[in-house]
C-alpha positions as CSV (number, residue, x, y, z in Angstrom):
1,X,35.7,-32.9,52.8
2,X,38.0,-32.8,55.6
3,X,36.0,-30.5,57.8
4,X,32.5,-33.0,57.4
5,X,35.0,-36.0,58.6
6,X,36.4,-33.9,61.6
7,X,32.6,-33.1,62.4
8,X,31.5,-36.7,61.4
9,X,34.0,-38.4,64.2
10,X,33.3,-35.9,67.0
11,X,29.9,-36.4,66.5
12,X,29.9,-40.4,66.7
13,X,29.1,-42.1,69.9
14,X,31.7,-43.8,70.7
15,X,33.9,-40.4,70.3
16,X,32.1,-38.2,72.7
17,X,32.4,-41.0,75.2
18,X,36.0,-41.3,74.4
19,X,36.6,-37.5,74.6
20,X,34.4,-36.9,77.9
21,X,36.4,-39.9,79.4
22,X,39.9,-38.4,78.2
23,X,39.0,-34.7,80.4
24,X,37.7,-36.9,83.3
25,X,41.2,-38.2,83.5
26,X,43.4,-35.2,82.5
27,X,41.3,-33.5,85.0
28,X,42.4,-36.1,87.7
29,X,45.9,-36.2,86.8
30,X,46.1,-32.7,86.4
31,X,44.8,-32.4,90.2
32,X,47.1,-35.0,91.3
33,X,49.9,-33.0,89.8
34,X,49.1,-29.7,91.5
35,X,48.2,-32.0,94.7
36,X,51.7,-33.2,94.3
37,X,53.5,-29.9,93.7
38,X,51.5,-28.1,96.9
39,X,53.2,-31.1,98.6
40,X,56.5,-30.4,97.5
41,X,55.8,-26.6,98.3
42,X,54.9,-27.4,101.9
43,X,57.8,-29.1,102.5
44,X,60.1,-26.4,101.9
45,X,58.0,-24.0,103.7
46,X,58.3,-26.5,106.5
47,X,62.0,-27.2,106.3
48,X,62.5,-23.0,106.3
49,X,60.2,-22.7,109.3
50,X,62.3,-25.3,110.7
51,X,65.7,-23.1,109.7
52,X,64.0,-19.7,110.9
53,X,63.3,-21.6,114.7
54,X,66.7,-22.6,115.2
55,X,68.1,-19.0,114.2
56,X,65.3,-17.2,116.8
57,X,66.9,-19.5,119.1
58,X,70.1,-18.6,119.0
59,X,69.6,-15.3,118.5
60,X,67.1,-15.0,121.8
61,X,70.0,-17.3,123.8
62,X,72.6,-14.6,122.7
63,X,70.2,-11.9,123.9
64,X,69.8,-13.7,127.3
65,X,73.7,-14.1,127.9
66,X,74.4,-10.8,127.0
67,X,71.8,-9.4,129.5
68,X,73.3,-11.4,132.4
69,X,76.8,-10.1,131.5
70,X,78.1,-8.4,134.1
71,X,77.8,-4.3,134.1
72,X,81.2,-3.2,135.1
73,X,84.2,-4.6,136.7
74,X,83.4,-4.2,140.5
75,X,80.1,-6.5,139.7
76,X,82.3,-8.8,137.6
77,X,84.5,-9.0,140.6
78,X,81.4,-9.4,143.4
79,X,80.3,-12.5,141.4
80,X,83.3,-14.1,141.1
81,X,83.6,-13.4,144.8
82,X,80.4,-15.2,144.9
83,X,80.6,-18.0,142.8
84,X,78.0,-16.8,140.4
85,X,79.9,-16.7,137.3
């Protein structure tokens, strides 16, 4: 009895529209989730990109002062003789 009325209301008209219209939009909001989430996922990726640029750039300006650092104390001496320091 129960299994002819399941069959009986998925089979009317007005059901199969109903059900066809109700995946078109779980479909959409489905997408719109994920589009949303991807979203939310770029951002971070963009904020740590952001994070990992700031570190190279102090680590390559650390790298660059501690190659003009002065070899040993006579050349420490000659530039300050010189007004390059």
């Amino acid at each position: 009895m129960i299994g002819w009325l399941l069959t009986g209301i998925a089979t009317s008209p007005w059901m199969r529209a109903a059900l066809r219209y109700g995946t078109i939009i779980l479909a959409v909001l489905l997408f719109l989730l994920s589009l949303r989430r991807s979203g939310e996922r770029a951002g971070r990726l963009a904020e740590r990109l952001e994070t990992t640029e700031k570190a190279n750039d102090v680590q390559r300006r650390m790298l660059e002062a501690a190659a003009r650092r002065p070899r040993d104390r006579n050349e420490l001496a000659q530039r300050l003789r010189d007004g390059r320091f």
